[in-house]
C-alpha positions in Angstrom: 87.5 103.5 47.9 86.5 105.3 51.2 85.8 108.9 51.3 87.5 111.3 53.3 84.4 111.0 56.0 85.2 107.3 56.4 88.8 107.8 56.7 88.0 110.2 59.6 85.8 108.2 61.5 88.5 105.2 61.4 91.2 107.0 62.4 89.2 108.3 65.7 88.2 104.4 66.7 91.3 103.5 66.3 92.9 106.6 68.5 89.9 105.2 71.1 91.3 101.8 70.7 94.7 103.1 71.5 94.0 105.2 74.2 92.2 102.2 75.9 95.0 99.9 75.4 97.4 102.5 77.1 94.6 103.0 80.0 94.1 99.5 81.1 96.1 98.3 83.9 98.8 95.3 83.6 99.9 94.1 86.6 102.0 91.5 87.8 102.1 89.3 90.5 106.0 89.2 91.3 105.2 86.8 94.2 102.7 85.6 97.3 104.2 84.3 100.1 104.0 83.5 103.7 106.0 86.0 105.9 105.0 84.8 108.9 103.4 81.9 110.4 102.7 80.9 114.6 101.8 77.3 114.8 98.7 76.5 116.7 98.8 80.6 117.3 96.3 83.1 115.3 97.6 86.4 113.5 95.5 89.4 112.3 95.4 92.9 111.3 98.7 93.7 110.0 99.9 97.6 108.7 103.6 97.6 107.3 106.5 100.9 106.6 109.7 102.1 105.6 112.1 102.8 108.3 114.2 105.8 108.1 117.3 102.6 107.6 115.5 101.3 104.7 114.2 98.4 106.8 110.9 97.4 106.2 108.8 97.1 109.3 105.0 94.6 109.6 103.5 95.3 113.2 100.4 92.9 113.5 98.4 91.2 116.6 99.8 87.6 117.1 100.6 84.9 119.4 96.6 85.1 119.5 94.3 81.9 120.7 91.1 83.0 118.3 90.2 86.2 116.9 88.7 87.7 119.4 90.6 85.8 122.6 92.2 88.2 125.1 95.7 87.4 124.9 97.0 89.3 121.4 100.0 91.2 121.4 101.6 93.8 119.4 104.3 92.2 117.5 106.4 93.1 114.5 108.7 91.6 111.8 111.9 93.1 109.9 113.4 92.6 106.5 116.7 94.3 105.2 116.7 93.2 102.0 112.7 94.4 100.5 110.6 92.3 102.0 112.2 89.1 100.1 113.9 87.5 104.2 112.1 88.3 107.4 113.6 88.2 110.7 111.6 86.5 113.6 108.0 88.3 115.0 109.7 90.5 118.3 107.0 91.7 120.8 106.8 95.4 121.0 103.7 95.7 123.2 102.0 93.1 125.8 99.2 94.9 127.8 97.3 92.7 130.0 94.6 93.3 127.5 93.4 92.1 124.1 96.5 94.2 121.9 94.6 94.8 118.2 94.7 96.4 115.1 98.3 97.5 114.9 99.2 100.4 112.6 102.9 101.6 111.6 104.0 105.0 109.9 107.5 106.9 109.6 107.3 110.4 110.1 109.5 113.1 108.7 110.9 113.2 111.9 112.6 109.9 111.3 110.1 108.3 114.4 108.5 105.1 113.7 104.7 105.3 115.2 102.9 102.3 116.3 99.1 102.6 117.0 97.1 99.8 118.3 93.8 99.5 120.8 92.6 97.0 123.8 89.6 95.4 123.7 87.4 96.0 126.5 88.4 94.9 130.0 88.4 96.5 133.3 91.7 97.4 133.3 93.8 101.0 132.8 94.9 99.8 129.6 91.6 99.8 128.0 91.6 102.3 125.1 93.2 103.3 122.3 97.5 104.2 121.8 100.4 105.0 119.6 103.7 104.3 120.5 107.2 105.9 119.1 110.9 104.7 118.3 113.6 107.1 117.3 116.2 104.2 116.4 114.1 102.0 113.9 111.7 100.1 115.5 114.5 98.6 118.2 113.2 100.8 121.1 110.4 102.4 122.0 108.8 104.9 124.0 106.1 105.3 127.0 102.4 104.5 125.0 100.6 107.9 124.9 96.9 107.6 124.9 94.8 109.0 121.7 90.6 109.4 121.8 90.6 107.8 118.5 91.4 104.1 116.7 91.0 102.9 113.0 93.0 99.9 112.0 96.0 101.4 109.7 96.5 104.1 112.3 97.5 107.9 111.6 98.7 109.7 108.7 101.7 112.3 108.4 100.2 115.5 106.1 102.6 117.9 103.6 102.2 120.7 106.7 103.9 118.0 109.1 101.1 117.5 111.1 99.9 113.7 111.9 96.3 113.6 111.5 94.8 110.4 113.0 90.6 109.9 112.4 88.9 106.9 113.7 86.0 105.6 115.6 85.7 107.5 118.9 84.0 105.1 121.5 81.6 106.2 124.3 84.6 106.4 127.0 86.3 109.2 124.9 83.8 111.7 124.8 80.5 110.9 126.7 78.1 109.7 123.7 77.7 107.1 121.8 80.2 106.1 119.3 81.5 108.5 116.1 84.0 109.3 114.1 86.5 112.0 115.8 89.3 113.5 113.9 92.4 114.2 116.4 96.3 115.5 115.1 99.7 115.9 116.7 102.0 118.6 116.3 104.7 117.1 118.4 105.5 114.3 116.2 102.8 111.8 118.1 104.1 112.9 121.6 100.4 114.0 122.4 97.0 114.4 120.3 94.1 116.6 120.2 90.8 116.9 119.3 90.0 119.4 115.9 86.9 118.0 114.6 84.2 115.6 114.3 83.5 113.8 111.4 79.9 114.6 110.1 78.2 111.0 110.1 74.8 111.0 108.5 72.3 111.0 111.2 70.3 108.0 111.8 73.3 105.6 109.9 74.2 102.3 112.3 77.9 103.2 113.0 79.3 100.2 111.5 78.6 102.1 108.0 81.3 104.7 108.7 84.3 102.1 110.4 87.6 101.6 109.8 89.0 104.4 108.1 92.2 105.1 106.4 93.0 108.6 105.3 95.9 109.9 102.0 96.7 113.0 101.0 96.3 113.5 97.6 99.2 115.6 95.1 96.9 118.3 95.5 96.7 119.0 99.2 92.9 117.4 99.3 92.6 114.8 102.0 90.9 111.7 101.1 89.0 108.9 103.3 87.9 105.6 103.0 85.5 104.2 105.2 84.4 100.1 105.7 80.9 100.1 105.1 79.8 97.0 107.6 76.1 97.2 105.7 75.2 97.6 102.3 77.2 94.9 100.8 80.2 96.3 101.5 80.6 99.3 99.4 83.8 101.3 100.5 82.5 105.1 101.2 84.7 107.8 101.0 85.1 112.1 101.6 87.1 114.9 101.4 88.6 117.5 102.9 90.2 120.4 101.1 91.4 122.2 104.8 93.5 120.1 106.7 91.0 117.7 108.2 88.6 120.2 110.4 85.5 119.7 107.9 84.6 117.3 105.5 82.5 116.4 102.4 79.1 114.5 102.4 80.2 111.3 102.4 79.4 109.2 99.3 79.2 105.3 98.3 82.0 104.3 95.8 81.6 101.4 93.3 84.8 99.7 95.4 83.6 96.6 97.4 86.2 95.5 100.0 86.8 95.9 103.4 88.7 97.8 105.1 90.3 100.0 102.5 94.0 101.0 103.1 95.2 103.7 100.5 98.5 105.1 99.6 99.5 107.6 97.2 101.9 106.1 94.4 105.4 108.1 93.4 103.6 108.8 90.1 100.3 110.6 92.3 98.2 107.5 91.5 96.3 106.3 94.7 96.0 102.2 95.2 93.8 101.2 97.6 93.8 97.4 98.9 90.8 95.8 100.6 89.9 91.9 101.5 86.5 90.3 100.2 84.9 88.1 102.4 82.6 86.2 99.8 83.8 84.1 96.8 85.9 84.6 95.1 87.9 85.2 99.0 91.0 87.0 98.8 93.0 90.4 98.6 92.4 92.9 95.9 93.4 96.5 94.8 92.2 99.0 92.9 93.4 102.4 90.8 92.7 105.9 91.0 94.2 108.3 88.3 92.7 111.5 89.6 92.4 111.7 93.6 89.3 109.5 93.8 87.0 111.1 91.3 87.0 108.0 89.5 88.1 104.3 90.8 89.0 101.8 88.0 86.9 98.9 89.5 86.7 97.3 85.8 90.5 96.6 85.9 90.6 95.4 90.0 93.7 93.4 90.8 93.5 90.3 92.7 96.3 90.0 94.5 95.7 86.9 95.9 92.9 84.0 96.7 92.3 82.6 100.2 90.7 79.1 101.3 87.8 80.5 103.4 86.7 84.1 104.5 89.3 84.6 107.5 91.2 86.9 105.8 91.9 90.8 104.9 93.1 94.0 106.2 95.9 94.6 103.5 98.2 97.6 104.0 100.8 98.4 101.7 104.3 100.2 100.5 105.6 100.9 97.4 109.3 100.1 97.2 112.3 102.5 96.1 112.2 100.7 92.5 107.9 101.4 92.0 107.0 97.9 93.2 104.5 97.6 95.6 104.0 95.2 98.5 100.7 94.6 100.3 100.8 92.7 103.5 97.7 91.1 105.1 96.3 88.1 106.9 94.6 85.2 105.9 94.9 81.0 106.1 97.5 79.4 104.1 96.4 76.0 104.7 93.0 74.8 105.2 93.1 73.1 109.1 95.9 76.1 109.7 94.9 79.1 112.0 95.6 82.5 109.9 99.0 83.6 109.0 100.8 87.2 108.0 101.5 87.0 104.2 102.4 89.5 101.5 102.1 90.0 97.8 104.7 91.7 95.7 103.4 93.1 93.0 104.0 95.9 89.9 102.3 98.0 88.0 
């Protein structure tokens, strides 16, 4: 017989048990496929949204030579029914420059807003934009120019600002690169400047790059940085006042690059990220409290690649709780990359 001891320490191992049965994620894969493919043409960086119509809406550079040739432009698909039919890749933006990194948000406002940069040329174009369409992506406005550029683009905040932080090249401001923080009151008609990021001093710039910014259930901001050094390690910070000033940024156990991060209907965050070393693919990972804590025991893979040409996944969860995650990476080994998408549940 067991004493009443023995009873007691049983019953809590087996409450542990339970508790981390009912913690530990399942996920499925409800399907990978290619959404878009250019033969002979090369397709990167890709950020996809709702449109106020329901449509879904993938911008992306494509109809490229190579991934750094000077011939991308800003293109973008459209599905009606969830993401499971895709129209045909429409051209919203040809500058005579290099068009890369698009990024893709709807505003409360109903606007869709595009955000892309050039590479360097010696042309007016040169620099960093965003873009806006009051009818759903058919139309679109006269570019506005912004003093900032990450790869996802800007965020719209609970105060109905759009708060946009990204690199800040040497053009923008007179130094040498950082990390600016600019926001729109206007609904992305104009931009201005509000704060600096605080960069460690003495950091190569390439360890803060490539942000993505979410807003967390209880009004702190959160941000995600690619770390280019230090194998990879995603670093984030806070801001608990709107985006002027920031946390010391820290190192998270998350390696991936370049994090994009949304915040789930149930206040989870999920942030995606590509790997670039075996095992190559697209992967995700779970936050139950704002970024405290990052479940990296339980990353998802949400899909495998051929070779290391791959990444930047952006995603949207769907009105049933689904959640696609769009990115870029070879189908078929010989094939330049593609635009494909995982839909996937938690």
């Amino acid at each position: 017989m067991r004493c009443e001891g023995e009873n007691r320490i049983i019953s809590v191992y087996r409450q542990m048990e339970e508790n981390l049965l009912q913690n530990k994620q399942t996920v499925t894969i409800l399907s990978t496929k290619v959404i878009c493919k250019q033969p002979d043409r090369y397709i990167g960086w890709p950020t996809i949204a709702k449109a106020p119509n329901g449509d879904l809406l993938v911008v992306f550079s494509g109809d490229r030579d190579t991934h750094t040739s000077a011939d991308g432009k800003t293109q973008m698909m459209r599905s009606a029914d969830g993401g499971k039919t895709w129209d045909g890749p429409v051209t919203i933006n040809d500058t005579p420059l290099d068009d890369r990194d698009a990024g893709i948000i709807q505003t409360k406002n109903g606007t869709m807003l595009v955000s892309w940069f050039t590479n360097r040329g010696d042309d007016a174009w040169q620099g960093h934009w965003t873009i806006r369409s009051s009818d759903n992506g058919y139309t679109w406005e006269t570019p506005v120019r912004t003093a900032v550029t990450t790869p996802h683009g800007p965020i719209q905040l609970g105060d109905g600002r759009l708060l946009f932080v990204g690199q800040r090249p040497h053009e923008s401001h007179g130094d040498d690169y950082d990390v600016g923080v600019q926001a729109s009151d206007d609904d992305g008609r104009s931009w201005q400047t509000i704060a600096t990021f605080p960069v460690p001093a003495g950091v190569p710039m390439l360890t803060y790059d490539e942000c993505h910014v979410v807003e967390c259930t209880s009004g702190k901001l959160l941000i995600l940085f690619r770390d280019c050094y230090n194998e990879h390690y995603i670093r984030q910070a806070q801001s608990v006042d709107g985006g002027f000033t920031w946390s010391v940024p820290q190192v998270t156990p998350i390696q991936g690059l370049p994090p994009h991060v949304i915040r789930l209907h149930n206040d989870w965050l999920v942030v995606v990220y590509g790997k670039r070393w075996e095992p190559f693919g697209e992967f995700a990972c779970i936050s139950k409290d704002e970024g405290q804590t990052w479940q990296v025991e339980d990353e998802i893979q949400l899909s495998s690649a051929p070779n290391r040409d791959l990444g930047y996944p952006a995603s949207v969860q769907l009105d049933d709780g689904s959640i696609l995650t769009v990115y870029y990476q070879i189908d078929k080994l010989g094939e330049k990359p593609c635009l494909m998408g995982t839909h996937w549940q938690l």
